[in-house]
C-alpha positions in Angstrom: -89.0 49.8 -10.9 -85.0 49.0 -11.1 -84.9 51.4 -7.7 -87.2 49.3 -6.5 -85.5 46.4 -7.4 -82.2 47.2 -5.9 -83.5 48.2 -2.6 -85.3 44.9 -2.7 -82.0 43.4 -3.7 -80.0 45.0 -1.1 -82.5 43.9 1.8 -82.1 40.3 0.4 -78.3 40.1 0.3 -78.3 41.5 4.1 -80.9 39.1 5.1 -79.5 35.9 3.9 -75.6 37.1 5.7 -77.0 36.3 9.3 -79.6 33.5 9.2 -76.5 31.1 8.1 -73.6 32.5 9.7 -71.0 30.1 10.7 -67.0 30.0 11.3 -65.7 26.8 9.6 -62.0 25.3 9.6 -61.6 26.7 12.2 -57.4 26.1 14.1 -57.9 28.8 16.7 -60.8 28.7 18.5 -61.3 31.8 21.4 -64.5 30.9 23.4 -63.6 32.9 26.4 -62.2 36.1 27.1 -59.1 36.2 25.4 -56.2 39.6 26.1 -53.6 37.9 24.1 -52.0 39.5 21.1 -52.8 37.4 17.7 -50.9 37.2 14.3 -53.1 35.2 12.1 -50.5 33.5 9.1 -51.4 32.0 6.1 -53.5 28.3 6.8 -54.8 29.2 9.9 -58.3 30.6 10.9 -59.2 32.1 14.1 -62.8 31.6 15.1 -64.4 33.8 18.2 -67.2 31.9 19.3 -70.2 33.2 20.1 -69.5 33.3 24.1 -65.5 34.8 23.0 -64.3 38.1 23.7 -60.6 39.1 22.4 -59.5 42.2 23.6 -56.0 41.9 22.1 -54.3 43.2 19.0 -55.0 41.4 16.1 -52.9 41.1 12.3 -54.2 38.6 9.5 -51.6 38.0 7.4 -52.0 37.1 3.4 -53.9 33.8 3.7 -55.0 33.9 7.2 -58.7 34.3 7.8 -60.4 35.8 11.3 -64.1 34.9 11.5 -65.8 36.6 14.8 -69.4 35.8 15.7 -68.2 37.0 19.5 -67.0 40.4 20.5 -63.4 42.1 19.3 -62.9 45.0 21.9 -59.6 45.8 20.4 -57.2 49.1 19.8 -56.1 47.6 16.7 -57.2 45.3 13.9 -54.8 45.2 10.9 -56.3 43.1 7.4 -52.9 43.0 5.9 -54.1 40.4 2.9 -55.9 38.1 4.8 -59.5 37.8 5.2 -61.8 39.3 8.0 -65.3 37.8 8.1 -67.0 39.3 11.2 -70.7 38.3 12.2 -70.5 39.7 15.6 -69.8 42.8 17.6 -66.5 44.9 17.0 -65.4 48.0 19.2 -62.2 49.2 18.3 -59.9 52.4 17.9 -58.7 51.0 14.4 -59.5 48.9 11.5 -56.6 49.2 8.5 -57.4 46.4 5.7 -54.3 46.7 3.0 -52.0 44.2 0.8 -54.9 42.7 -1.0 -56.9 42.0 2.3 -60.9 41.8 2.5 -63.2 43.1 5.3 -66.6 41.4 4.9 -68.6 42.8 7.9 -72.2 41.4 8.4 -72.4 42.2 12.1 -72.3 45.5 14.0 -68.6 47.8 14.2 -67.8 50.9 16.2 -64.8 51.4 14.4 -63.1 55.4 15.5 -61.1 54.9 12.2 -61.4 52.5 9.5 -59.5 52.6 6.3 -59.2 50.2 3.2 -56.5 50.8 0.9 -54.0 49.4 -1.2 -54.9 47.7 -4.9 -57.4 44.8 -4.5 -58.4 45.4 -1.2 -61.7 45.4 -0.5 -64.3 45.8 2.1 -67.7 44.6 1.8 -70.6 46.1 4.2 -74.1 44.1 5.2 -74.4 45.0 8.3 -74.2 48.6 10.3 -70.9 50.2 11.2 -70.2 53.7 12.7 -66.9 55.9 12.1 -65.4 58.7 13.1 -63.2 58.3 10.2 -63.7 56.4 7.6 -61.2 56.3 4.2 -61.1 54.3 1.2 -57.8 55.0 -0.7 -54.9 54.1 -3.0 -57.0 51.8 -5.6 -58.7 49.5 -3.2 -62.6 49.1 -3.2 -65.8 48.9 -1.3 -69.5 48.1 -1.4 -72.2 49.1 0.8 -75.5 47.3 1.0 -76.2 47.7 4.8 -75.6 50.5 6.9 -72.5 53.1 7.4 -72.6 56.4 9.4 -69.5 58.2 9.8 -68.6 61.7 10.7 -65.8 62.4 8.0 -65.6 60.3 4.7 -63.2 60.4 2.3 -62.0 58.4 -1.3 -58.3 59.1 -2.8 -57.4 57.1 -5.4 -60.5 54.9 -5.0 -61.4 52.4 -7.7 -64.8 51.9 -7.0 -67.2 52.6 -4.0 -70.7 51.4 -4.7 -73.6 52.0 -1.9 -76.7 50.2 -2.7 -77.4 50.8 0.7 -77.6 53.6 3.7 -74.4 55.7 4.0 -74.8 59.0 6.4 -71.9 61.3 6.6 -72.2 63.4 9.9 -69.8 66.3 9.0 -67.9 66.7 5.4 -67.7 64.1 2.7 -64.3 64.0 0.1 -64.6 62.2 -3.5 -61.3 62.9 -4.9 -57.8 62.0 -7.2 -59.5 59.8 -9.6 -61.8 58.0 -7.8 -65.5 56.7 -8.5 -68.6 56.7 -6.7 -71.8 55.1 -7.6 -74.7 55.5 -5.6 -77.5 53.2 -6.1 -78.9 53.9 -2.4 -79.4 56.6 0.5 -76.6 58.8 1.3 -77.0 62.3 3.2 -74.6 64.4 4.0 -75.0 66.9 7.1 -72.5 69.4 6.2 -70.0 70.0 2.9 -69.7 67.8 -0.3 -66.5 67.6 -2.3 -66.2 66.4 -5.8 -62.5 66.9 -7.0 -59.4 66.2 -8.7 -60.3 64.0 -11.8 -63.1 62.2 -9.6 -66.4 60.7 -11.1 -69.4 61.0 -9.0 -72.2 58.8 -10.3 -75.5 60.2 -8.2 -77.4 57.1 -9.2 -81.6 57.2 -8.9 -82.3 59.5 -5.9 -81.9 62.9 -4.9 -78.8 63.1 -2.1 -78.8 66.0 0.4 -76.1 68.4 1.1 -76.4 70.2 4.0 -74.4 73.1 4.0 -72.0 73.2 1.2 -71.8 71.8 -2.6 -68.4 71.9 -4.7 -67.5 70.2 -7.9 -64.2 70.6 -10.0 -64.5 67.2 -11.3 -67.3 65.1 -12.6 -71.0 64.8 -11.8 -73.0 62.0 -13.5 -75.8 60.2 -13.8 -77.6 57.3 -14.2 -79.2 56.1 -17.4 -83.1 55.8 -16.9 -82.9 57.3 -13.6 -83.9 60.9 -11.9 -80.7 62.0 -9.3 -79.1 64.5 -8.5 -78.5 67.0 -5.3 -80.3 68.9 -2.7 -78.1 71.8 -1.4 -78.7 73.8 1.4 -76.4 76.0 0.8 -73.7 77.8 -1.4 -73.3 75.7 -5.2 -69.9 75.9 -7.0 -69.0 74.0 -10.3 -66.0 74.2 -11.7 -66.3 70.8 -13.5 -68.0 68.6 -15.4 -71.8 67.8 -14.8 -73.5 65.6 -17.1 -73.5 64.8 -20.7 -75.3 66.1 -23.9 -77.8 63.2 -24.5 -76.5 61.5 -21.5 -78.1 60.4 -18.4 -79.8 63.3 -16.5 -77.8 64.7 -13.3 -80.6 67.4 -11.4 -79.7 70.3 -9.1 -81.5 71.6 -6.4 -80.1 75.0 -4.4 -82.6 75.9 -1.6 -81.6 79.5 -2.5 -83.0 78.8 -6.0 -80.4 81.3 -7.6 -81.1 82.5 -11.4 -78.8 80.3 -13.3 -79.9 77.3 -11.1 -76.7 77.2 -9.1 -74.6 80.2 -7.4 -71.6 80.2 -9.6 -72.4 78.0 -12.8 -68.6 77.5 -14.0 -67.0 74.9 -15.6 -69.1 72.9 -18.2 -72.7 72.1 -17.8 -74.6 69.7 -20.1 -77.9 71.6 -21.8 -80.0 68.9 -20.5 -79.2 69.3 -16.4 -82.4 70.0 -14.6 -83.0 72.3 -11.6 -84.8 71.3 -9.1 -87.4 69.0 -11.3 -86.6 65.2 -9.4 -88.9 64.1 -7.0 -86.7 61.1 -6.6 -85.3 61.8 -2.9 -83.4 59.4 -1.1 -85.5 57.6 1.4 -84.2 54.9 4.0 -83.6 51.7 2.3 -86.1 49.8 4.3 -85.0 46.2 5.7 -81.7 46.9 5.9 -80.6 46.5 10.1 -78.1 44.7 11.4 -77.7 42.5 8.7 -77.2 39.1 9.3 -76.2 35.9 7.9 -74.3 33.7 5.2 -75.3 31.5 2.2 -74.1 28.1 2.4 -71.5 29.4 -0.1 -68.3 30.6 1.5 -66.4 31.9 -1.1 -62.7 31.2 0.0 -60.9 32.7 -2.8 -61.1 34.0 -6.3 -57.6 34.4 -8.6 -56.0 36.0 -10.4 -57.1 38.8 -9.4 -57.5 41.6 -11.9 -57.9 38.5 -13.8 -57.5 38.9 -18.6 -59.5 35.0 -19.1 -60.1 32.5 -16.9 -61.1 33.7 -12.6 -60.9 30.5 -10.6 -62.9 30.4 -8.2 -62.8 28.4 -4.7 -65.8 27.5 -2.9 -66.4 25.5 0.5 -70.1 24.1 0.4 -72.2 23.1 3.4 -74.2 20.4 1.0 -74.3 19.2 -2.1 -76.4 21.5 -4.4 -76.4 23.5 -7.7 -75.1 26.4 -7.7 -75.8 29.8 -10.0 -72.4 31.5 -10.9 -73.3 35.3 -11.8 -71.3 38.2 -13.3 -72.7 41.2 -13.2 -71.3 44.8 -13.6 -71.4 47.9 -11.8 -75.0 49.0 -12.8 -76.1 45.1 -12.3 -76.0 44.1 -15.3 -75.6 40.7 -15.8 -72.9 39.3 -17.9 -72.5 35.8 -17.6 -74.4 33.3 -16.3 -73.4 29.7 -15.6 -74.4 26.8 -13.4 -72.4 24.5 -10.9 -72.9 21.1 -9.3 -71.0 21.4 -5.7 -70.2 19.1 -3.3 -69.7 19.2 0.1 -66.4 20.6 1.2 -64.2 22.0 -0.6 -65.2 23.2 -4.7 -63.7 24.6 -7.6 -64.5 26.0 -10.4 -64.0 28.8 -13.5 -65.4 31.4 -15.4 -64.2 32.5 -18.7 -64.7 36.3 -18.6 -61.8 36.9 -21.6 -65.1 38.9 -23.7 -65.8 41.4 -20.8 -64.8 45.1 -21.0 -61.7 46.4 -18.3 -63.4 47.3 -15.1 -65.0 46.2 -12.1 -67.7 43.1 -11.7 -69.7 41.4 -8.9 -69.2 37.5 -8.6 -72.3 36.6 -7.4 -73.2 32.6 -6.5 -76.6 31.8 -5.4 -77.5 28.8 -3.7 -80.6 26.6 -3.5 -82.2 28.4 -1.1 -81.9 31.3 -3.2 -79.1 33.5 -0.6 -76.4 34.7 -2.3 -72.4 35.2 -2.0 -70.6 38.0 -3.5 -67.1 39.3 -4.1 -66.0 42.1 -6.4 -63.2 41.4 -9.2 -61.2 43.2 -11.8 -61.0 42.7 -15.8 -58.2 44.0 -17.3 -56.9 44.1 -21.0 
C-alpha cells in the first residue's frame, strides 16, 4: 500500500507542475529568437515565452531567477545561487547549478553534462531529462519524481538524493564519500553498481537491477516495512555493511545463485538479509511523462537555510486561498502540519521546526485545488 501510495504521489506532484505553469514578474522578457549572452543579477527575472528561443550563454546570479516555458539551445547554463525554473525545452552541452542555486525542471532537458554541487544546492526533477553525465556532489541535493536517464551517474559528497520516480543509468552508476541515496521509485542500471567510501544506499520498496556488476564497501539498507533489494547479473562483492540485525530487510538476488547467496560474502552481513526471496521488482512508475505544470503556489524563497527554529517562508499567490503548510521527512513522514490564509501577491509566513531531528525535510504547500509546491530544507542542531 505505501508503494502504492508514493507512485500515486509522484504522478500527482508531476501532474499539477504543467497544467499551471506560468513565468511571473517577469523584467526580461525573450519572445523571439534571442543569441545574446545573459547574466541574470539579483531582482531581475528572465522569462522565455512560449514562442522564445535563447541560444546564448546564460548565468543567474544569487537572487536572479530564469523561468523558460520556450526553448534554451545553449552551450552553457550556469545556476550560480539563483533560481532556474524551466517548463520548456532545454538542449544544451552544460548545466552547472552551485552557490546555493536551485534547478526546478518540469519540462524536457538534453543536458550532455549536468552537475549540482555545492552546500544547499538543489535540483528538483518533474519532468524527463537525459544525460550523458550527470553528478550530484559536494553537499548539495536532489529529488526525482519524474524522469532521468543518463549514461554515467555519480554522488560525492551528496547529502541527499531521493528518486520517487524513474532514474535509468545506461552504463555505470557511483554512490560514494558519504553520500545517501534513497530510492522510493524505479532505478535500473545497465552495467556496474558502486556503493563506496562511507556511503549509505537506502534500496527503498523494489527490487533494482544491476546489469553486469554489483560492489559494496559501504552501506546497503533498507526500508522499514518494505521488500528491496538487488538483482545482479553478474559478479557480487561486499566488503561493507548490508543491513541490520532486527532492522529493515535489504534482499539479494545473483543470477549465478552462488552457495553463500553472493560470490564473495565479506564484510558484515546482517542474519536477516534474504536471497533472492522479494518479488518486489521495480516496475515503471506509471503517469509519470513529461511532467507538467505549477500550483498556484510559487514558492519564492525559504531562509535560513539549514534553518535551528523558525524557516520563513516566501510565497507569491495567484488568488486568495488557504493554504496547507506540510513538513515531512525523508520517508514522508509528516511532521508538522499548519494552515495559511494567502493573498494575492506576495505572502509570508513561518514555521517553527525548533523540535525536529538534524536532517533533511520536504516543505510541501498545497493549495485549494489540491496541487502542491515543494522545496527541500535542512535542520540542524
Amino acid at each position: 500500500m505505501k508503494n502504492i501510495y508514493l507512485f500515486l504521489l509522484s504522478f500527482l506532484l508531476s501532474l499539477s507542475m504543467n497544467l499551471n505553469a506560468q513565468c511571473t514578474s517577469c523584467t526580461i522578457t525573450i519572445s523571439s529568437n534571442d543569441p545574446a549572452n545573459h547574466i541574470i543579477s539579483a531582482g531581475q527575472t528572465m522569462c522565455i515565452t512560449s514562442t522564445g528561443t535563447s541560444t546564448g550563454l546564460i548565468t543567474i546570479t544569487t537572487g536572479g531567477t530564469l523561468c523558460n516555458q520556450g526553448t534554451i539551445n545553449s552551450s552553457n547554463l550556469w545556476v550560480q545561487g539563483g533560481t532556474f525554473n524551466n517548463y520548456g525545452t532545454i538542449t544544451t552541452t552544460n548545466v552547472l547549478t552551485s552557490s546555493a542555486g536551485t534547478f526546478n525542471n518540469y519540462g524536457n532537458a538534453d543536458i550532455d553534462s549536468l552537475l549540482i554541487m555545492q552546500t544547499n544546492s538543489l535540483y528538483i526533477n518533474s519532468g524527463t531529462v537525459t544525460n550523458i553525465r550527470f553528478a550530484v556532489t559536494s553537499n548539495a541535493s536532489a529529488t526525482n519524481s519524474g524522469n532521468i536517464t543518463a549514461d554515467f551517474m555519480g554522488d560525492s559528497t551528496c547529502l541527499a538524493f531521493n528518486n520517487y520516480g524513474n532514474l535509468t543509468v545506461n552504463f555505470d552508476f557511483g554512490n560514494a564519500y558519504n553520500s545517501n541515496f534513497s530510492n522510493h521509485g524505479y532505478v535500473k542500471i545497465m552495467r556496474d553498481f558502486y556503493n563506496s567510501y562511507g556511503s549509505n544506499f537506502n534500496v527503498g520498496n523494489c527490487m533494482i537491477t544491476v546489469g553486469r556488476d554489483w560492489y559494496n564497501s559501504a552501506t546497503i539498507s533498507g526500508l522499514a516495512g518494505a521488500c528491496g533489494g538487488f538483482n545482479i547479473a553478474a559478479s557480487s562483492l561486499n566488503s561493507g555493511t548490508i543491513g541490520s540485525i532486527g532492522g529493515p530487510v535489504v534482499d539479494l538476488c545473483d543470477a549465478g545463485h552462488p552457495a553463500l547467496g553472493i560470490d564473495a560474502p565479506g564484510g558484515t552481513i546482517a542474519s536477516n538479509t534474504t536471497y533472492c526471496t522479494c518479488t518486489n521488482n521495480c516496475v515503471l512508475v506509471a503517469g509519470i511523462h513529461e511532467a507538467a505544470a505549477q500550483s498556484s503556489v510559487l514558492i519564492q524563497s525559504i531562509y535560513p537555510n539549514p534553518v535551528a527554529n523558525n524557516l520563513t517562508i516566501e510565497l507569491n499567490n495567484n488568488e486568495s486561498e488557504l493554504l496547507q503548510i506540510e513538513i515531512v521527512d525523508m520517508l514522508g513522514r509528516k511532521q508538522i502540519s499548519n494552515s495559511y490564509k494567502a493573498n494575492i501577491g506576495g505572502n509570508k509566513t513561518s514555521v517553527n521546526v525548533s523540535d525536529l531531528a538534524q536532517g533533511t525535510y520536504i516543505l510541501k504547500i498545497t493549495d485549494s485545488h489540491q496541487l502542491q509546491a515543494t522545496q527541500m530544507f535542512n535542520v540542524t542542531k
